[in-house]
LOVEX-760312 format. One record per atom (N, C-alpha, C, O): x, y, z; residue in three letters. Coordinates in steps of 0.1 Angstrom, whole numbers, plus 5000, padded with zeros to 4 digits. Layout:
LOVEX-760312
XYZALA;...
end
This chain:
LOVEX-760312
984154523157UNK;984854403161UNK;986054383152UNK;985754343140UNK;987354393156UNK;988754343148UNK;988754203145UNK;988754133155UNK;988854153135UNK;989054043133UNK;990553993132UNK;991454053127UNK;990853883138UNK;992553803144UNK;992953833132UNK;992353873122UNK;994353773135UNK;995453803122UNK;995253653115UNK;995453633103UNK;994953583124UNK;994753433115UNK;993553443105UNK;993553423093UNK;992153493113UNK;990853513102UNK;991453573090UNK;991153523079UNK;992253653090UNK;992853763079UNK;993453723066UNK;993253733054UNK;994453633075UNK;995553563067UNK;994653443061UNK;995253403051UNK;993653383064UNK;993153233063UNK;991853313046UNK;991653263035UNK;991153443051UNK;990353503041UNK;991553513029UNK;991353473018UNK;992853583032UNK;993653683021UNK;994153523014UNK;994453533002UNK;994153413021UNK;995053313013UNK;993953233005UNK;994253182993UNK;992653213011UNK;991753143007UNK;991053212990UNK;990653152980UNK;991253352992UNK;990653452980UNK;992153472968UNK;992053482955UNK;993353482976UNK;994253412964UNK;994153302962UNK;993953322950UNK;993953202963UNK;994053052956UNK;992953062949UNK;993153032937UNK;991653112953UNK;990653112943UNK;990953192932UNK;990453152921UNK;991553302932UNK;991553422919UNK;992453302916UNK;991853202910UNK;993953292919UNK;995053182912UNK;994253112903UNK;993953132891UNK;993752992911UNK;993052852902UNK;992152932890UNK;992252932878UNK;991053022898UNK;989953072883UNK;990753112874UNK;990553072863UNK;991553172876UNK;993253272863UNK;993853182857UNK;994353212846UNK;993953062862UNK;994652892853UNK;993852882842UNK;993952882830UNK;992952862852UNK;991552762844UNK;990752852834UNK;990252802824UNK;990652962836UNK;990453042825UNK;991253082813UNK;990853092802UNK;992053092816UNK;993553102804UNK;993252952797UNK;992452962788UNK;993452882800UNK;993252712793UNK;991752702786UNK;991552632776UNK;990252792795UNK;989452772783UNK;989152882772UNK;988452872762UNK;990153022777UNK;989953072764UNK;990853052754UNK;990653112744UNK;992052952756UNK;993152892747UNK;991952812738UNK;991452862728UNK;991652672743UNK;990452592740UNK;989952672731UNK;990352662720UNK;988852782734UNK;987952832726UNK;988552872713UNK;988152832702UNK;989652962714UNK;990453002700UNK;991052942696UNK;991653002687UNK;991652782699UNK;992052682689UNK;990552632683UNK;990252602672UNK;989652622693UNK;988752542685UNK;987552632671UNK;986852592662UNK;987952772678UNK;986852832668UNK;987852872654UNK;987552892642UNK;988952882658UNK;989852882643UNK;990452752637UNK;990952772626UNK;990352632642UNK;990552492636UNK;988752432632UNK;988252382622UNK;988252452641UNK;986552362640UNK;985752492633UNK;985652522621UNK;985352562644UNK;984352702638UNK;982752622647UNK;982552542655UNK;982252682641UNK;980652642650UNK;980152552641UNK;979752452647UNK;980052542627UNK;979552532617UNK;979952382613UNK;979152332605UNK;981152302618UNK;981752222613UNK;981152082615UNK;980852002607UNK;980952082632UNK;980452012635UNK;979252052647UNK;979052172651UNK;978451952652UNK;977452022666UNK;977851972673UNK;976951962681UNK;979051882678UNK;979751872691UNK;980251962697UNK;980152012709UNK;981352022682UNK;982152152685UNK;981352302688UNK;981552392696UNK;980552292680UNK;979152422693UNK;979252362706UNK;979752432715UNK;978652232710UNK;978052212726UNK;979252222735UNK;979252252747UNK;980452202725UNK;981452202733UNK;981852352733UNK;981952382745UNK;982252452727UNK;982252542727UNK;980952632739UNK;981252712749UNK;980052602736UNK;978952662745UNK;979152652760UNK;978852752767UNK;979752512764UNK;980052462776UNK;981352542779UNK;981452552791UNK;982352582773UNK;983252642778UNK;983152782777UNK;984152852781UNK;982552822774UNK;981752962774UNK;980852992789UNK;981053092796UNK;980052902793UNK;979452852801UNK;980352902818UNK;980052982827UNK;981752782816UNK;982852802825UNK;983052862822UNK;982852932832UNK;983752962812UNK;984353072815UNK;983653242826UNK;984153342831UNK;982353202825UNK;981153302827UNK;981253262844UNK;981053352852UNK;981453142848UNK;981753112863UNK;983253122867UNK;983453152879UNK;984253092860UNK;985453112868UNK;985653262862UNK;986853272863UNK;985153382857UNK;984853542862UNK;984453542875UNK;985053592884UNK;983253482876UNK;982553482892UNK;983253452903UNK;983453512914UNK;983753322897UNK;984753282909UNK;986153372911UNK;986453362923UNK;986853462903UNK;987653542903UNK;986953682909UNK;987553752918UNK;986053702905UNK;985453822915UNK;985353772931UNK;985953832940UNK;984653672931UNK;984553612949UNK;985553622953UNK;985753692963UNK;986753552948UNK;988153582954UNK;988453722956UNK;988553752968UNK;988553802949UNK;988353952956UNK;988154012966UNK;988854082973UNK;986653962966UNK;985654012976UNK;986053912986UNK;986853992992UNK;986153812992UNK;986553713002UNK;988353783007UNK;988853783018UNK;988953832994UNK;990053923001UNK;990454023007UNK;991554043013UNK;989354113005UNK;989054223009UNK;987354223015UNK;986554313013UNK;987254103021UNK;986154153028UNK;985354273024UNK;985454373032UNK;984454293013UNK;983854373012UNK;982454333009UNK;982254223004UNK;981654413011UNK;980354343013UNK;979854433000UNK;979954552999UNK;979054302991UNK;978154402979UNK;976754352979UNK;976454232978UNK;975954462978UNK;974854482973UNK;974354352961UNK;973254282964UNK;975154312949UNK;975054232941UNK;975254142942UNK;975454082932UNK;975454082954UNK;976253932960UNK;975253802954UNK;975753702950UNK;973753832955UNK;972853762949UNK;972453732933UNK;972053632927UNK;972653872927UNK;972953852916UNK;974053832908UNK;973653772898UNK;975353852910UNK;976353752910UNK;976253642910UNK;976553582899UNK;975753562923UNK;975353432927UNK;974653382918UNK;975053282913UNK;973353442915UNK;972753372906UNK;972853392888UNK;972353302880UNK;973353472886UNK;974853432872UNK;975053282874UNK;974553172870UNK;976153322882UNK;977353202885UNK;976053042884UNK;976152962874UNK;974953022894UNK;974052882890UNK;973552862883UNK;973252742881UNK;973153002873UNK;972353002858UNK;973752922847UNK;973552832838UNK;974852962850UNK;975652922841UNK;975752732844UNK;975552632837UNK;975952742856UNK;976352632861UNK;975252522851UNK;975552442842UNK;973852562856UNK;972852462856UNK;972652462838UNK;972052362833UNK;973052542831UNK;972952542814UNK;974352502810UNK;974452472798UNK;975652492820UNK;976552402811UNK;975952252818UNK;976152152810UNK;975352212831UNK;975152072828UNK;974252032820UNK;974151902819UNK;973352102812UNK;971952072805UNK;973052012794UNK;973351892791UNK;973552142790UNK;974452122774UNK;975552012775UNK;975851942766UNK;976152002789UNK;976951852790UNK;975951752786UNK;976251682776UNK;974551722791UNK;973951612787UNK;973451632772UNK;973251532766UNK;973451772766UNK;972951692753UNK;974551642740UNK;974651572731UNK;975451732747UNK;976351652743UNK;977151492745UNK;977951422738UNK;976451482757UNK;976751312757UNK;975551232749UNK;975651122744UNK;974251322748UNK;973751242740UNK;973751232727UNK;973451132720UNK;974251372724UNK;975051352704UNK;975551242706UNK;975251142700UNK;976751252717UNK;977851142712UNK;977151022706UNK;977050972695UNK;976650972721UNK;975750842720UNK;975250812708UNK;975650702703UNK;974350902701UNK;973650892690UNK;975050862681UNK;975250752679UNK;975750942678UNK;976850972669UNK;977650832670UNK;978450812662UNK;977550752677UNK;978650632679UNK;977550532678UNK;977750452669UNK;976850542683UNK;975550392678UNK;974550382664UNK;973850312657UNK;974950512665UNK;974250512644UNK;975550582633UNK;975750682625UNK;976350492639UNK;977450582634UNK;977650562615UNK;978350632608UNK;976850442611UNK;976750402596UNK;975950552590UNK;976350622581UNK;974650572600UNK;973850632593UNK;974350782595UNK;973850862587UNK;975250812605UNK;976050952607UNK;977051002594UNK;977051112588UNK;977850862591UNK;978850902578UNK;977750932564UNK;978051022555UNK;976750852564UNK;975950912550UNK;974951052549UNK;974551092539UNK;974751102563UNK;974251202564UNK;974851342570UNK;974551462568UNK;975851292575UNK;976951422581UNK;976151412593UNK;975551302596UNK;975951552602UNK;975451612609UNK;973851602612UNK;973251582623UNK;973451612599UNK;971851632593UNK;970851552604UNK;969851602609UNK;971451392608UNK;970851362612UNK;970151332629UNK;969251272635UNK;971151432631UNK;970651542648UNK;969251552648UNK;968351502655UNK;969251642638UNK;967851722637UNK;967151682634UNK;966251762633UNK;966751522629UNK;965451412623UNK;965351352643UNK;966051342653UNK;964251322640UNK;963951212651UNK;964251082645UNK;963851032635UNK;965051032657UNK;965350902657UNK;963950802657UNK;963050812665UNK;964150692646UNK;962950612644UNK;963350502656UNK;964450442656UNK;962350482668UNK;962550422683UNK;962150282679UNK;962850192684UNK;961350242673UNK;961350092665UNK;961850072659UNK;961649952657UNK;962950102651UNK;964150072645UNK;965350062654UNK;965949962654UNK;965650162660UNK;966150162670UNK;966350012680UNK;967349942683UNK;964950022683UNK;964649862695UNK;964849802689UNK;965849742691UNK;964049762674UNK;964449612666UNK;965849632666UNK;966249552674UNK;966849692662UNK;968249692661UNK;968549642675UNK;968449522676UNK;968849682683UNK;969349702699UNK;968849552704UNK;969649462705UNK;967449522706UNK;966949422713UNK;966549262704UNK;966449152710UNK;966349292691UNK;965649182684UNK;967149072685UNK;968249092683UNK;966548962690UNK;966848812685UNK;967048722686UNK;967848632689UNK;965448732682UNK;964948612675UNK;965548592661UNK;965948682654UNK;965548462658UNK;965748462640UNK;965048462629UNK;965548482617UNK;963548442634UNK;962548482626UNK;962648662624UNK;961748722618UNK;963348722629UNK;963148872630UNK;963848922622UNK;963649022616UNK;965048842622UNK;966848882614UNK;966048822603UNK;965848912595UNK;965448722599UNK;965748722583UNK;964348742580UNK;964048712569UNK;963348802589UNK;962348902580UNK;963049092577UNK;962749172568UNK;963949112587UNK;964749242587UNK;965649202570UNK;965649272560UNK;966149092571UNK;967149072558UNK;966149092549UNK;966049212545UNK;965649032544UNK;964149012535UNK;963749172528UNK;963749212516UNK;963349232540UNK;963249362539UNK;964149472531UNK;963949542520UNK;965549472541UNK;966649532533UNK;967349492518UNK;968049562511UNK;966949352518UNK;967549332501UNK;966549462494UNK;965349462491UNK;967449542492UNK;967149672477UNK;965549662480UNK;964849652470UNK;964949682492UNK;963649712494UNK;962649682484UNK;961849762479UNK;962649542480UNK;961249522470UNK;960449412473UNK;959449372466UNK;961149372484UNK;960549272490UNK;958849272496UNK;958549372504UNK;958249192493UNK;956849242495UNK;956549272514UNK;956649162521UNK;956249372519UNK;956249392533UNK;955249272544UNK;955449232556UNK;954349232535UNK;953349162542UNK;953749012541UNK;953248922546UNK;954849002534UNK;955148782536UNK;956348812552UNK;957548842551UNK;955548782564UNK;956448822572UNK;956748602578UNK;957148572589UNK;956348542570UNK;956348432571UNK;957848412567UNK;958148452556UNK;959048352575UNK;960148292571UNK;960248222563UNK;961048252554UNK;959448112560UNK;959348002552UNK;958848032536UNK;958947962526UNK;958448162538UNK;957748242521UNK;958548262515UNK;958548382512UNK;959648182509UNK;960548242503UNK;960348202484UNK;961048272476UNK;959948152480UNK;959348062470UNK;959548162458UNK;960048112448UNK;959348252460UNK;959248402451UNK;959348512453UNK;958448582451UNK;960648552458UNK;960848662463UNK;961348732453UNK;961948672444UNK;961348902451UNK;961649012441UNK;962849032443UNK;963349112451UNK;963648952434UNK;965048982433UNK;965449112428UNK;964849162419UNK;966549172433UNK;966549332429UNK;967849292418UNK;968449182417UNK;967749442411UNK;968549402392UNK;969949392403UNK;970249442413UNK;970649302392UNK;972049252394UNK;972249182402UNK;973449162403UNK;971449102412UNK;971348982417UNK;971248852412UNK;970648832402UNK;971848772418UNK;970848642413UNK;970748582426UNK;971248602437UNK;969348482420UNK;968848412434UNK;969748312443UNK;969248252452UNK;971248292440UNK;972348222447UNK;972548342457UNK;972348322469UNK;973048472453UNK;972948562461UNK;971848572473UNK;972248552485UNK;970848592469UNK;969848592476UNK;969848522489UNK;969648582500UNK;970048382488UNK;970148262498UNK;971348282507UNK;971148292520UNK;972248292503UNK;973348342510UNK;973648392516UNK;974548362524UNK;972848522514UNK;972348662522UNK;971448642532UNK;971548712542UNK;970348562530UNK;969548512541UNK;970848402553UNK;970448352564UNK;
end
């Protein structure tokens, strides 16, 4: 069966535009990757891995997509069409995994962002304390804020006066004085 000159023309233009666009878009993430592994490196940060990983990821599908254009140009039928294919969704489905844990560095990285500057990186790899967390995020009441204050003065505060009104004798930490104290409450 001959296939029309339009089926021809409509395959030959459809498999150029795909090789075209994958041949853009790949030049731009292997640009990306070698600015970022000779300015960042892996090591610098773990955004710049997830992000690196993720464009590694695309680059492993716009190949794919550059071979399909081929093959859709020249109509040729392969044996490997499935395994190809399934490349191409393995990549897919592990750069969206890695997009989500890089939105959730961020997240983490922008909402503990005090506790990010005194630890660097480090603190990726700790589990987030989820009661600290909620008391931060959801507490307030005012009985909560100035048992939380109570607490954080230089931690000597006795844990069990969770009574607001117990203030009568509280462990002033050195270089304080008790005008401070009040203040701070």
């Amino acid at each position: 069966m001959k296939d029309s000159d339009d089926e021809i023309l409509s395959l030959v233009t459809f498999g150029g535009l795909l090789i075209f666009l994958a041949t853009i878009f790949l030049i731009t993430h292997l640009l990306f990757l070698a600015v970022n592994l000779k300015k960042c490196g892996f090591e610098s940060n773990f955004a710049y891995t997830l992000m690196c990983l993720i464009s590694i990821l695309d680059c492993i599908q716009l190949l794919i997509h550059c071979i399909t254009g081929v093959i859709v140009c020249f109509k040729v039928r392969m044996p490997l069409m499935k395994v190809i294919g399934a490349f191409m969704e393995s990549s897919w489905i592990l750069m969206g995994i890695s997009t989500v844990f890089l939105s959730f560095h961020r997240f983490i990285f922008t909402a503990l962002s005090e506790k990010a500057e005194k630890t660097g990186d480090k603190y990726f790899e700790e589990l987030v304390d989820a009661s600290s967390l909620f008391r931060r995020c959801f507490s307030t009441s005012s009985q909560s804020k100035m048992i939380e204050r109570r607490r954080l003065i230089a931690g000597q505060l006795p844990l069990d006066s969770d009574d607001p009104e117990n203030l009568s004798s509280p462990i002033i930490a050195p270089g304080h004085s008790p005008e401070s104290l009040v203040t701070t409450l």
